[in-house]
C-alpha positions in Angstrom: 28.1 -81.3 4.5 30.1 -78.6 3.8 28.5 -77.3 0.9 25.3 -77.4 2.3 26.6 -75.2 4.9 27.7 -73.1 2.5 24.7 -73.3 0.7 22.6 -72.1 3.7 24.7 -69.5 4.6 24.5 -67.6 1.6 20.8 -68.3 1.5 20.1 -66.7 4.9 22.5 -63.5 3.9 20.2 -63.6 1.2 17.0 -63.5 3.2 18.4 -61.2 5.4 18.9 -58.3 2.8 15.8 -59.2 1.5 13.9 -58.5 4.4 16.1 -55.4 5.3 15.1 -53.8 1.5 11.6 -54.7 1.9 10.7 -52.3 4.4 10.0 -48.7 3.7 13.0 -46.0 4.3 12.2 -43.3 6.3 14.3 -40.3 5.4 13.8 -36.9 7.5 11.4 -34.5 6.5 12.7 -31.5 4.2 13.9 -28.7 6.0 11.8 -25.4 6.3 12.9 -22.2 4.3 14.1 -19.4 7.1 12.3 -16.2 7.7 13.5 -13.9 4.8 16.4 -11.6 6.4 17.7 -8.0 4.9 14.5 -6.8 2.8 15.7 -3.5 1.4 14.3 -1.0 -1.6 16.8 0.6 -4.0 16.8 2.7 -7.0 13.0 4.0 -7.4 11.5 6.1 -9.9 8.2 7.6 -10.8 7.0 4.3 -11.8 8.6 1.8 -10.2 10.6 0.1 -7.7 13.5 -2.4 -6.7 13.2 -4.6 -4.1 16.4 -7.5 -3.1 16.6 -9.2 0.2 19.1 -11.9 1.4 19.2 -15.5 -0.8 18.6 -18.6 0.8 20.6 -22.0 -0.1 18.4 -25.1 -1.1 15.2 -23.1 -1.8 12.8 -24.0 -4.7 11.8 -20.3 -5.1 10.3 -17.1 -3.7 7.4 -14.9 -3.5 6.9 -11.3 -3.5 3.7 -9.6 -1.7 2.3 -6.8 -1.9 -0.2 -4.2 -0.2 -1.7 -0.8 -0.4 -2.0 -0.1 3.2 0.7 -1.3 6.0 -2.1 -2.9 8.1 -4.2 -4.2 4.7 -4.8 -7.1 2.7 -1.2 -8.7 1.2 -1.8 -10.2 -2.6 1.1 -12.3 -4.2 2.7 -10.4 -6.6 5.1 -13.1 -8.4 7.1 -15.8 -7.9 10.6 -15.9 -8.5 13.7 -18.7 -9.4 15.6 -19.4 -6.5 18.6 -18.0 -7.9 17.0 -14.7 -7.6 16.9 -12.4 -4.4 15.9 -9.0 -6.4 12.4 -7.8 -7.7 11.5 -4.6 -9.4 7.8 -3.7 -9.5 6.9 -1.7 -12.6 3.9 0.0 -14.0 3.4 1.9 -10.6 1.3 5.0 -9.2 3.9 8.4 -9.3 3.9 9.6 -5.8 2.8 6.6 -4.2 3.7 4.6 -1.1 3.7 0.4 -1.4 4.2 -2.3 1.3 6.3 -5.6 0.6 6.7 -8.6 2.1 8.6 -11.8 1.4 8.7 -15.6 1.6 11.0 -18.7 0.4 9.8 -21.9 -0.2 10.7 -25.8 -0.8 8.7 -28.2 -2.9 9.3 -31.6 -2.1 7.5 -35.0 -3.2 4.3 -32.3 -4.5 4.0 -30.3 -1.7 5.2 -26.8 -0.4 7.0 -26.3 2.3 6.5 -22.2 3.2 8.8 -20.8 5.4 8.0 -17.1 6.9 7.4 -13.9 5.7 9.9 -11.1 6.1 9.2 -8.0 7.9 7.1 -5.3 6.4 9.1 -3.0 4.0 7.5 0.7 2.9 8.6 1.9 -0.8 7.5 4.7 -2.1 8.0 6.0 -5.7 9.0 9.9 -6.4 6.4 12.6 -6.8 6.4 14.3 -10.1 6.4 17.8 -8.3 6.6 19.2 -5.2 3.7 19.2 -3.5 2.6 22.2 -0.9 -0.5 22.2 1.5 -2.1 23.4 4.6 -4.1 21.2 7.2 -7.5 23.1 7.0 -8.3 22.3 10.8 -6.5 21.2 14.0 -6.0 17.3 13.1 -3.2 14.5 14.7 -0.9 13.0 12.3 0.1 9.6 13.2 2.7 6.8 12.6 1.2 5.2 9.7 -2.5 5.8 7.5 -5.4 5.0 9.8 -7.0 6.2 12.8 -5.8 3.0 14.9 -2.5 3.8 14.8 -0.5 5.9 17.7 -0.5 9.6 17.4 2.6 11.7 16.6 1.8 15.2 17.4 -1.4 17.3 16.9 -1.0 20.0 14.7 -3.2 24.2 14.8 -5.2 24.5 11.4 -3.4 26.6 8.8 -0.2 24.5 9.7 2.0 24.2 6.1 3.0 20.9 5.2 5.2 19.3 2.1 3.6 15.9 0.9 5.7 13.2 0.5 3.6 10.3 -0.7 0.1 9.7 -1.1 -1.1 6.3 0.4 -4.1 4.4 2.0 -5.3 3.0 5.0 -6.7 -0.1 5.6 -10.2 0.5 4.4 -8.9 2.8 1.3 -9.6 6.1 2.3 -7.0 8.0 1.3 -4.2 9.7 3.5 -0.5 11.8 2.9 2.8 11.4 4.3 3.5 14.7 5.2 6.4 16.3 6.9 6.1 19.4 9.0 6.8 22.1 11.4 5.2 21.8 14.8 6.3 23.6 17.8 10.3 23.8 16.4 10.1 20.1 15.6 10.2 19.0 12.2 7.4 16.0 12.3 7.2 13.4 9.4 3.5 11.1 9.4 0.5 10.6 7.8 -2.5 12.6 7.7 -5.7 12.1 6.4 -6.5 13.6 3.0 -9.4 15.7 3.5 -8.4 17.5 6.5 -5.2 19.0 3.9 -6.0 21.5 0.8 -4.2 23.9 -1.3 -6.5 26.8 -0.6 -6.5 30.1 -2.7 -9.0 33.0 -1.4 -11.5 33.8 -4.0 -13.9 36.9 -3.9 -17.9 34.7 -3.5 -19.2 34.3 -6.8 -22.3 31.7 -8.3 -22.0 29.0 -10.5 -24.3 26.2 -12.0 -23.8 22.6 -12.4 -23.0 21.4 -16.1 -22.9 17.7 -15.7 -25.8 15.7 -15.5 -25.2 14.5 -11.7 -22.4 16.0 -10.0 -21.0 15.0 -6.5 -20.2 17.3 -4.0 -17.0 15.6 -1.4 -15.5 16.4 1.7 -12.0 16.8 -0.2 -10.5 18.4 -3.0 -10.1 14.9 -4.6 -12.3 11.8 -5.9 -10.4 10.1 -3.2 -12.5 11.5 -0.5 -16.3 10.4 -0.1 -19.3 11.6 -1.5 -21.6 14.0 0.6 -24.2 15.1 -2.1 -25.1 14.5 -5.4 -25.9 17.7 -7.2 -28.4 18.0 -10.5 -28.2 19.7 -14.1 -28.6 23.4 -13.8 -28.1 23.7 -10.2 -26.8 26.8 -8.7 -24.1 27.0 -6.5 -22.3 29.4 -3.9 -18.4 28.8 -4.9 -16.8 30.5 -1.6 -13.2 29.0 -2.1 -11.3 27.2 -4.6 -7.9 24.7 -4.3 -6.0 22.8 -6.1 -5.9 18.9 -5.6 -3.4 17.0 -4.4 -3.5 14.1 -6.8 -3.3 16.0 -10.1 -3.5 19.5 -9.3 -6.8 20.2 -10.7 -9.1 23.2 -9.8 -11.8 22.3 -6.8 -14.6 24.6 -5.5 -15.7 25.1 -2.2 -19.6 25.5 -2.7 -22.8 25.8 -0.7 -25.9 24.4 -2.1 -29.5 24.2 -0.8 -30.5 20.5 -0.7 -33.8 19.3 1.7 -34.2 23.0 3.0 -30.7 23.5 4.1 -27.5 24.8 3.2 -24.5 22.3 2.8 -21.3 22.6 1.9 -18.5 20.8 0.0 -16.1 20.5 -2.7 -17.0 19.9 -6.6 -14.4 19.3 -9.4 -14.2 23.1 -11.1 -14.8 21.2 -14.7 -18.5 20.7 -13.7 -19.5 24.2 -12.6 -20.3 27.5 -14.9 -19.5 31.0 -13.9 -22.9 32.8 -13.5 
């Protein structure tokens, strides 16, 4: 009997491990990448910039954001190894500002596991000259591009700024990072772009359109929109002239008769002929 006992025991043992490696393992979920930390630019130049941030341990990667605006749409710039926690974005706009944002992630049995985005960093790349202006009439500069956001200060027309950056808002009109004097207190915000112009008196003289259709804006810049559409041959009224703040070209101030009235505007100086 005792080797069927044997026997029996080694056959339940058996049965037993069987059953126990028969049934599926459950083994906890993998672990959710932390919120990026410590999201810093460095060295920047006229045409790009470094970005680094704070390395995770047992990440499969991360991804690098960008936008034009603070408050605008965010598209993935690249992804990088996880043994990288740097990022420097070339081929960019001189005088520009840029917004950045940052996320790790784990892939596991096919899927992604995102963990969350770090806060918002501004970068801005150097202007290739100093740029001068004056706000043409009494306007608020505000924390950041766009009329939604909280007011700074209000500043007189004529004020003087410097421009720091050119950048966006949300819906891509365009707007300046200025930095100013305003009652003794040196304010630093954005502005929009067609309220600023580098204005030179000019004695009223007439010109006529040279291009086939010209349009006539409410800036010094083809950043600002389009009020008229002027034809060959036109004449004009040039009353002022400035310099724009994206290249430094030569703008008009003109008045034109369009529908029985008088309108005004600016027009790129390239278009218009001395009469």
């Amino acid at each position: 009997m005792k080797p069927i006992q044997k026997t029996s025991a080694k056959l339940l043992l058996f049965c037993g491990l069987l059953l126990l490696f028969s049934f599926p393992v459950h083994t906890s979920a993998a672990t959710r990448p932390l919120k990026i930390q410590g999201l810093k630019s460095g060295v920047t130049t006229k045409s790009s910039i470094n970005l680094s941030w704070t390395g995770q341990f047992n990440v499969s990667g991360y991804q690098i954001y960008r936008s034009y605006a603070y408050d605008g749409k965010y598209k993935k710039l690249k992804d990088v190894s996880p043994e990288m926690n740097a990022f420097c974005n070339r081929k960019l706009s001189a005088g520009r500002e840029y917004y950045y944002k940052v996320r790790a992630y784990t892939i596991t049995d096919n899927n992604i596991i995102y963990g969350k985005f770090s806060k918002i960093k501004k970068a801005r790349t150097k202007m290739p000259f100093p740029q001068k202006a004056v706000i043409r009439i009494r306007a608020n500069i505000r924390k950041n591009a766009g009329t939604n956001h909280p007011i700074l200060a209000t500043a007189d027309a004529n004020t003087p700024v410097s421009v720091i950056c050119f950048t966006q808002d949300k819906s891509g009109n365009a707007w300046c990072y200025v930095s100013c004097k305003i009652n003794n207190r040196t304010i630093k915000g954005y502005i929009s772009q067609n309220l600023l112009q580098t204005q030179q008196k000019v004695a009223k003289q007439y010109g006529q359109v040279t291009a086939f259709r010209l349009n006539v804006r409410t800036g010094p810049s083809t950043s600002n929109p389009v009020i008229a559409s002027l034809n060959h041959g036109q004449k004009v009224t040039i009353l002022d002239q400035s310099k724009s703040l994206d290249d430094g070209s030569v703008w008009y101030l003109i008045s034109f008769k369009q529908n029985g009235k008088t309108r005004k505007g600016y027009a790129s100086s390239k278009y218009i002929k001395l009469i």
